[in-house]
Backbone as JSON Lines, residues from 0, in Angstrom:
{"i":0,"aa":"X","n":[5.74,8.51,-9.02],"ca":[5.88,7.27,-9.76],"c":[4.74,7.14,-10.74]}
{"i":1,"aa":"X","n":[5.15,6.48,-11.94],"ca":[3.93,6.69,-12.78],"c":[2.82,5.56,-12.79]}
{"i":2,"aa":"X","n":[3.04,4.36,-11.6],"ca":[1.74,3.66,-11.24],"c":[0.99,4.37,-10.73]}
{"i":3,"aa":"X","n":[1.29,4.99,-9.89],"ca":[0.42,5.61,-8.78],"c":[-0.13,7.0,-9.74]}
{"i":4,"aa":"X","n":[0.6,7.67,-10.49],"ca":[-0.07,8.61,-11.17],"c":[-1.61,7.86,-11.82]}
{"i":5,"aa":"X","n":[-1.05,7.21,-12.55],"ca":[-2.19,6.16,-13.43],"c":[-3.07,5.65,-12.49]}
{"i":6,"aa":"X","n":[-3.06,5.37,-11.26],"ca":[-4.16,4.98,-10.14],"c":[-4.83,5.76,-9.83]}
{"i":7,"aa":"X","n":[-4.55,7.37,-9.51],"ca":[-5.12,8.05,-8.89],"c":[-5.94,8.99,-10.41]}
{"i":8,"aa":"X","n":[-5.4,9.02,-11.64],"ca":[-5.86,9.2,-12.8],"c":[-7.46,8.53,-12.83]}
{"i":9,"aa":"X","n":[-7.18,7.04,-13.39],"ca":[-7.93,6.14,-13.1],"c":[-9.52,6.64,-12.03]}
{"i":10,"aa":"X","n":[-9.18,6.51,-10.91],"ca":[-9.65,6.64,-9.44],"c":[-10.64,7.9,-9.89]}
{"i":11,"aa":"X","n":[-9.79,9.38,-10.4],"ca":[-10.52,10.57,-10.54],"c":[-11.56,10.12,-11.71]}
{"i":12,"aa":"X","n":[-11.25,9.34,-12.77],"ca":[-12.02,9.06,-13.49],"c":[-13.44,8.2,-13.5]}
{"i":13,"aa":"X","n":[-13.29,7.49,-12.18],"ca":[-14.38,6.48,-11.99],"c":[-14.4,5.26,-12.12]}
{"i":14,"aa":"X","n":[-12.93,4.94,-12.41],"ca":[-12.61,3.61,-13.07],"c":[-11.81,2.77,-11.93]}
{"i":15,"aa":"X","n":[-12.77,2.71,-10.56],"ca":[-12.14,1.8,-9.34],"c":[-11.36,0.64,-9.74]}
{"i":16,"aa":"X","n":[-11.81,-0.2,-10.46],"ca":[-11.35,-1.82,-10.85],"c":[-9.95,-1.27,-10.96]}
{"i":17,"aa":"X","n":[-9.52,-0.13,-12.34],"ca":[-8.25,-0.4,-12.84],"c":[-7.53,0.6,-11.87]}
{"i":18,"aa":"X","n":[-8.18,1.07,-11.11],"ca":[-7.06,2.09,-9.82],"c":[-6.72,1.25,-8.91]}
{"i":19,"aa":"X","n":[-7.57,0.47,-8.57],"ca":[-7.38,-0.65,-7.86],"c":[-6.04,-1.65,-7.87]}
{"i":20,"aa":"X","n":[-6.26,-2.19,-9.5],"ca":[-5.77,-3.06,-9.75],"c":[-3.94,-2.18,-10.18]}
{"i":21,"aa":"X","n":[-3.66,-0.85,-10.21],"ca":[-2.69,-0.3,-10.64],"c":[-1.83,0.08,-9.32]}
{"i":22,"aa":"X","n":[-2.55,0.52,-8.19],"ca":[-2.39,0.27,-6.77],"c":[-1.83,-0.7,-6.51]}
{"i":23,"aa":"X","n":[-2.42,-2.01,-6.42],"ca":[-1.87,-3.42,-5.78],"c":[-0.76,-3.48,-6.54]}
{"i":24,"aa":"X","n":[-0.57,-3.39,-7.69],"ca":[0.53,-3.59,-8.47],"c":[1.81,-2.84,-8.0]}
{"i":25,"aa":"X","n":[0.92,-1.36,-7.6],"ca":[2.63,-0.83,-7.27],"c":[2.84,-1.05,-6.18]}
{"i":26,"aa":"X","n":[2.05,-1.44,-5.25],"ca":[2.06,-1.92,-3.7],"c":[3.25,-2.85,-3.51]}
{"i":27,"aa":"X","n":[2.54,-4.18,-4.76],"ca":[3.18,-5.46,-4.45],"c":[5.04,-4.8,-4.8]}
{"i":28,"aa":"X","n":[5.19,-3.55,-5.9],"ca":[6.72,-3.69,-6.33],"c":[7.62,-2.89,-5.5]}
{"i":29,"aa":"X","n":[6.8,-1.59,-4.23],"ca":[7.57,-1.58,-3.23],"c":[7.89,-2.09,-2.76]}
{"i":30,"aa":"X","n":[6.95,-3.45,-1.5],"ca":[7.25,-4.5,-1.02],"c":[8.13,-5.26,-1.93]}
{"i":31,"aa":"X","n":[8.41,-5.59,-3.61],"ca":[9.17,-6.23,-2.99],"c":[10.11,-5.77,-3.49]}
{"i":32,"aa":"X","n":[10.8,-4.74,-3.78],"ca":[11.93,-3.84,-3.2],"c":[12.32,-3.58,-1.87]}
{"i":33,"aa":"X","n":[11.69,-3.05,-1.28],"ca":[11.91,-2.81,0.09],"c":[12.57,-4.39,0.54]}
{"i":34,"aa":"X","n":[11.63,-5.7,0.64],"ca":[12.47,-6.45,0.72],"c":[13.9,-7.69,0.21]}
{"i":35,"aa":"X","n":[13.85,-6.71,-0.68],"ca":[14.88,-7.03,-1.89],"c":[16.37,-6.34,-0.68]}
{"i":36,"aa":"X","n":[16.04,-5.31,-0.21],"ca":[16.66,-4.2,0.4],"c":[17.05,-4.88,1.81]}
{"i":37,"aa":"X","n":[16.35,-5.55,2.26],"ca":[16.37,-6.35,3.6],"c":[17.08,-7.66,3.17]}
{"i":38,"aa":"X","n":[16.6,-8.13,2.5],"ca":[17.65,-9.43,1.99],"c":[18.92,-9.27,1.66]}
{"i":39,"aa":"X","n":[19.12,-8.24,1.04],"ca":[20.57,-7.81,0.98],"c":[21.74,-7.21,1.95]}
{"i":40,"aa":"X","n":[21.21,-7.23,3.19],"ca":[21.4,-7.12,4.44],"c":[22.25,-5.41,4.09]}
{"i":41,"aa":"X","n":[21.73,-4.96,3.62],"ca":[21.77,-3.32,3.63],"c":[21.04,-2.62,3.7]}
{"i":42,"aa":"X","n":[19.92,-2.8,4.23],"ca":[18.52,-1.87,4.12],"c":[18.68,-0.44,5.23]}
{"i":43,"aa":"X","n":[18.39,0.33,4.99],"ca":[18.95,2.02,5.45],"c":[18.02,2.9,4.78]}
{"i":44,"aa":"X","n":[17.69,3.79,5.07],"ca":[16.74,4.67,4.41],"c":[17.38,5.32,3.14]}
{"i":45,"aa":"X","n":[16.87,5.31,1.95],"ca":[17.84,5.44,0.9],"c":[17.49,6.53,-0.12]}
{"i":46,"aa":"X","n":[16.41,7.34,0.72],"ca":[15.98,8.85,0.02],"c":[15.24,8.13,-0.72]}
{"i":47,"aa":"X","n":[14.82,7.23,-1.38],"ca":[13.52,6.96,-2.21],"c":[12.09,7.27,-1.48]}
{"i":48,"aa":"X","n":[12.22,7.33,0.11],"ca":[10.65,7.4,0.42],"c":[10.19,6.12,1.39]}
{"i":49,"aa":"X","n":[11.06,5.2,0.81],"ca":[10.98,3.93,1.53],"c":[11.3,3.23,2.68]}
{"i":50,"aa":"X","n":[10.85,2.34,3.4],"ca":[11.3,1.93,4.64],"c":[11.39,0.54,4.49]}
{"i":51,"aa":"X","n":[10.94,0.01,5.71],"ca":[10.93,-1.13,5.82],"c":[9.85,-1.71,5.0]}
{"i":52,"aa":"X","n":[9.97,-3.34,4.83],"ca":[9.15,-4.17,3.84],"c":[8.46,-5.31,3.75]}
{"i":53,"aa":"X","n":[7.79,-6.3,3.17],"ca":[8.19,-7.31,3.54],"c":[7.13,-7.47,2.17]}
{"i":54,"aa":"X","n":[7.47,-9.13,1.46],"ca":[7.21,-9.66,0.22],"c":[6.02,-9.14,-0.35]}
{"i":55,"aa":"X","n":[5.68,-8.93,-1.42],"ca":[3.84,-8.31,-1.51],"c":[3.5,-9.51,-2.11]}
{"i":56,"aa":"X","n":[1.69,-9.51,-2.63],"ca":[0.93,-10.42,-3.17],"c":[0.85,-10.04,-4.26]}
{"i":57,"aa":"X","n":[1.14,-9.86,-5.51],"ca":[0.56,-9.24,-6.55],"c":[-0.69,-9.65,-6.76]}
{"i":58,"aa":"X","n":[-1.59,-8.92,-6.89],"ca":[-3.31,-9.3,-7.25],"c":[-3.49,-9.93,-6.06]}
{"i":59,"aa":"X","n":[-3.0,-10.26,-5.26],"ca":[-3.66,-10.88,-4.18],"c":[-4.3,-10.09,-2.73]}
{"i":60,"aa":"X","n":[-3.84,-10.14,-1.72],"ca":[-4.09,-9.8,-0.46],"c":[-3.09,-9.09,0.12]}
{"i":61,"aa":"X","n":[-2.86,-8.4,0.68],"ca":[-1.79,-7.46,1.69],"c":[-0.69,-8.26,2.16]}
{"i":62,"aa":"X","n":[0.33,-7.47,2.11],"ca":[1.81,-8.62,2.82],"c":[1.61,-8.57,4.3]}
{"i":63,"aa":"X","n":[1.87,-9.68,4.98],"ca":[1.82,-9.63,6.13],"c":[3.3,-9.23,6.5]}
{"i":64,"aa":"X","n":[3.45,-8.53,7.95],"ca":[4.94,-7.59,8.43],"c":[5.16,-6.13,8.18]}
{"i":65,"aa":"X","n":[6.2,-5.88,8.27],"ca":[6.18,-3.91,8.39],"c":[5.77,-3.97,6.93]}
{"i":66,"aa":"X","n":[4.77,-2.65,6.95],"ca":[4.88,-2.24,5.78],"c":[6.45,-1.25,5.07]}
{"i":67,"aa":"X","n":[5.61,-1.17,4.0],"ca":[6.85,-0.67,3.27],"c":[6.29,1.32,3.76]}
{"i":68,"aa":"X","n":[7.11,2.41,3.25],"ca":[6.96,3.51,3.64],"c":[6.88,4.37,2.52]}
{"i":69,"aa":"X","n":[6.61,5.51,2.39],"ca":[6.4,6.57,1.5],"c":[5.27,6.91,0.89]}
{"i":70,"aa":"X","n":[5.3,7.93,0.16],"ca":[3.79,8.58,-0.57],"c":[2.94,7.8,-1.06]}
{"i":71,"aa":"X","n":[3.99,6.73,-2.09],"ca":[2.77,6.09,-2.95],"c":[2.54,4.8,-2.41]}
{"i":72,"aa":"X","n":[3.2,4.13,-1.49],"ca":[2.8,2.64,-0.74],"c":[1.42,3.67,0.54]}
{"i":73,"aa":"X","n":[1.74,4.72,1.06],"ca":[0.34,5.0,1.56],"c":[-0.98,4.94,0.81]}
{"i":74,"aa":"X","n":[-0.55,5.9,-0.73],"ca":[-1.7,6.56,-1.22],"c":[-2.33,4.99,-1.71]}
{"i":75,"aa":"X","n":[-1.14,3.58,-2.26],"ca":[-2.27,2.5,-2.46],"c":[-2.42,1.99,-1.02]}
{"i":76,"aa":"X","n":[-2.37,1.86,0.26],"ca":[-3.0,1.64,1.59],"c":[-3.91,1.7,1.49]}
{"i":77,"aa":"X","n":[-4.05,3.7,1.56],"ca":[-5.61,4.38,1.81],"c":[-6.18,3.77,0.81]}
{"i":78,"aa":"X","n":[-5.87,3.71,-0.39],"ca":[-7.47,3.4,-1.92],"c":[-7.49,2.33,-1.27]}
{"i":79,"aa":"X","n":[-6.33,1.45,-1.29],"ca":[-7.28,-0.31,-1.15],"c":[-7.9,-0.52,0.02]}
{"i":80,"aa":"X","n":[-7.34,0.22,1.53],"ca":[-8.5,-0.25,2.5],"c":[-9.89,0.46,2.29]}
{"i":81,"aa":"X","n":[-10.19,1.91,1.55],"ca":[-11.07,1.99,1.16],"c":[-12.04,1.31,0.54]}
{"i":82,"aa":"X","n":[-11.24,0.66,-0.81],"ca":[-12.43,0.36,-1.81],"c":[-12.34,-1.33,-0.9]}
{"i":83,"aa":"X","n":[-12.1,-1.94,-0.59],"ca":[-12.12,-3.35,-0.16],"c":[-13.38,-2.99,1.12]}
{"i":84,"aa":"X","n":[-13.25,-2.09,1.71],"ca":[-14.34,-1.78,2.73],"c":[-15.35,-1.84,1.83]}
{"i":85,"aa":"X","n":[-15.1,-1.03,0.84],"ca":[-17.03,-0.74,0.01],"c":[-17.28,-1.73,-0.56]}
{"i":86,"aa":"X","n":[-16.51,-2.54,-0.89],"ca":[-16.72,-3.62,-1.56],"c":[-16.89,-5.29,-0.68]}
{"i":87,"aa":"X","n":[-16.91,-4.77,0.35],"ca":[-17.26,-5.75,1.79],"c":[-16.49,-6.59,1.58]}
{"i":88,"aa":"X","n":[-15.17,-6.51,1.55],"ca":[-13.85,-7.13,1.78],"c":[-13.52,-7.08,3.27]}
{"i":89,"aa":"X","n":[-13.97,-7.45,4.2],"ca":[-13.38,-6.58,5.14],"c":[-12.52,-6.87,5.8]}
{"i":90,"aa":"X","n":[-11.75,-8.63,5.9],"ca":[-10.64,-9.0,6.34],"c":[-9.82,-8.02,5.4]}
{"i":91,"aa":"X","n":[-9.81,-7.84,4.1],"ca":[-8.47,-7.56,3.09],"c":[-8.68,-6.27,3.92]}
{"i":92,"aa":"X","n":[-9.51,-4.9,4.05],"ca":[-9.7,-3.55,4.47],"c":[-8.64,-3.57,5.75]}
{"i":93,"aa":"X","n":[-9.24,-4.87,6.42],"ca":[-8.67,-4.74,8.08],"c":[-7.03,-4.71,7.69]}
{"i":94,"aa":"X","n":[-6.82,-5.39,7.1],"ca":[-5.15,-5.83,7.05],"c":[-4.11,-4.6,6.19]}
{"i":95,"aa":"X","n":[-4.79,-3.78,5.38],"ca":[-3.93,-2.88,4.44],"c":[-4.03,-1.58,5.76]}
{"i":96,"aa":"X","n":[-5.56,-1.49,6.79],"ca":[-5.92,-0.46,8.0],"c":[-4.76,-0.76,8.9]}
{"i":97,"aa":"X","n":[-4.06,-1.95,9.04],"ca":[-3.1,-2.4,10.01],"c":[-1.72,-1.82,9.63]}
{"i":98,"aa":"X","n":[-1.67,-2.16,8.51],"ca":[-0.48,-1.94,7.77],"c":[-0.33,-0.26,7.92]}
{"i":99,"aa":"X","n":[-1.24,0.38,7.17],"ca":[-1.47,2.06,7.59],"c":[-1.1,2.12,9.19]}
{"i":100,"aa":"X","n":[-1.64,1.68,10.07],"ca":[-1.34,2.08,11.79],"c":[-0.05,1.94,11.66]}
{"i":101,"aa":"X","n":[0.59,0.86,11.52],"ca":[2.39,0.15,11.7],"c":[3.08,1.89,11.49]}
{"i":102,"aa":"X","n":[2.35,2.2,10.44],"ca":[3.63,4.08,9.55],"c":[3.48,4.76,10.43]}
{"i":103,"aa":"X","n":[2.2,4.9,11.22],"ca":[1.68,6.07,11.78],"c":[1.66,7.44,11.09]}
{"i":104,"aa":"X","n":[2.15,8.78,11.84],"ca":[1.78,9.25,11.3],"c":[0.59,9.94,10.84]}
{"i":105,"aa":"X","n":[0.4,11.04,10.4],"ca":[-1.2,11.53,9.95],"c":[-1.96,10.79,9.24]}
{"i":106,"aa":"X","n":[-1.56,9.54,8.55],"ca":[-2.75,8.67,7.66],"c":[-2.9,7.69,9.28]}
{"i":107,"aa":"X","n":[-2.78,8.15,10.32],"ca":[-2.86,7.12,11.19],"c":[-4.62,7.18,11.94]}
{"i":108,"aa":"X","n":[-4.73,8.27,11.88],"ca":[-6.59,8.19,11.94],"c":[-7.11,8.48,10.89]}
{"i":109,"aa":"X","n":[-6.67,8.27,9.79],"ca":[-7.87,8.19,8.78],"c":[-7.8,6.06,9.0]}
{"i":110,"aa":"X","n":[-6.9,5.44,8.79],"ca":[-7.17,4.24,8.74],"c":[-7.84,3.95,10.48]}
{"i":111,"aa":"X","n":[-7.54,4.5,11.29],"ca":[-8.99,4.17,12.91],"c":[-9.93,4.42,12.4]}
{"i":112,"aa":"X","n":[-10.08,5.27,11.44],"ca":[-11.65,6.14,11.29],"c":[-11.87,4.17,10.06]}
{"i":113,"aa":"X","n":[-11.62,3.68,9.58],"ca":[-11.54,2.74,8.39],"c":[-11.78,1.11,8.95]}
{"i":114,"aa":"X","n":[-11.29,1.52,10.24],"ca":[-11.19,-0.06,10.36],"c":[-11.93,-0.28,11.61]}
C-alpha cells in the first residue's frame, strides 16, 4: 500500500513525525474498512490481508476492540508502539502493544518485549 510505503520511506529517512503521522493515517483507514466490513454484516476474510476491526482515531489514539489484520496495520502497530514509547506516551504504546498481542503471531514478542 502506498501509505505504508511512504511511512516506512519517511521512517528510513529520519523523519519520525511524518512516518508517524502516515502510519496513524493508514491505521485509522484499515480500521475503518475492516469495520465498514463488519457493519455490513459480511465480514469474511477477503484476501486483502485483513481481519477483523473496529472504528480508528485518525490523529488520535488507538481503536479500542480487535484489531484489524495484515502487513501494513502491523508494520503501523510496531512504529507507533515504538515511537509513542520513546516519546513517553506510554498509555498510547500500551494500547497499539495490546492490539499487536490480540494478532499474535511472531510480532507477538516483539510487542511483550514493548510493553
Amino acid at each position: 500500500m502506498r501509505g505504508t510505503k511512504q511511512a516506512k520511506l519517511h521512517q528510513q529517512r529520519g523523519d519520525q513525525e511524518a512516518a508517524e503521522q502516515l502510519y496513524r493515517t493508514n491505521l485509522a483507514r484499515l480500521d475503518q474498512y475492516a469495520s465498514m466490513q463488519v457493519a455490513g454484516g459480511a465480514w469474511a476474510a477477503t484476501g486483502d490481508g485483513l481481519g477483523e476491526g473496529a472504528p480508528g482515531q485518525p490523529g488520535g489514539g488507538p481503536s479500542a476492540g480487535p484489531p484489524v489484520m495484515g502487513v501494513d496495520a502491523v508494520a503501523a502497530l510496531l512504529f507507533l508502539a515504538e515511537r509513542c514509547k520513546d516519546t513517553g506516551r506510554l498509555a498510547e504504546a500500551q494500547s497499539f502493544c495490546e492490539r499487536l498481542l490480540d494478532l499474535g503471531g511472531p510480532h507477538k514478542e516483539k510487542a511483550k518485549a514493548l510493553a
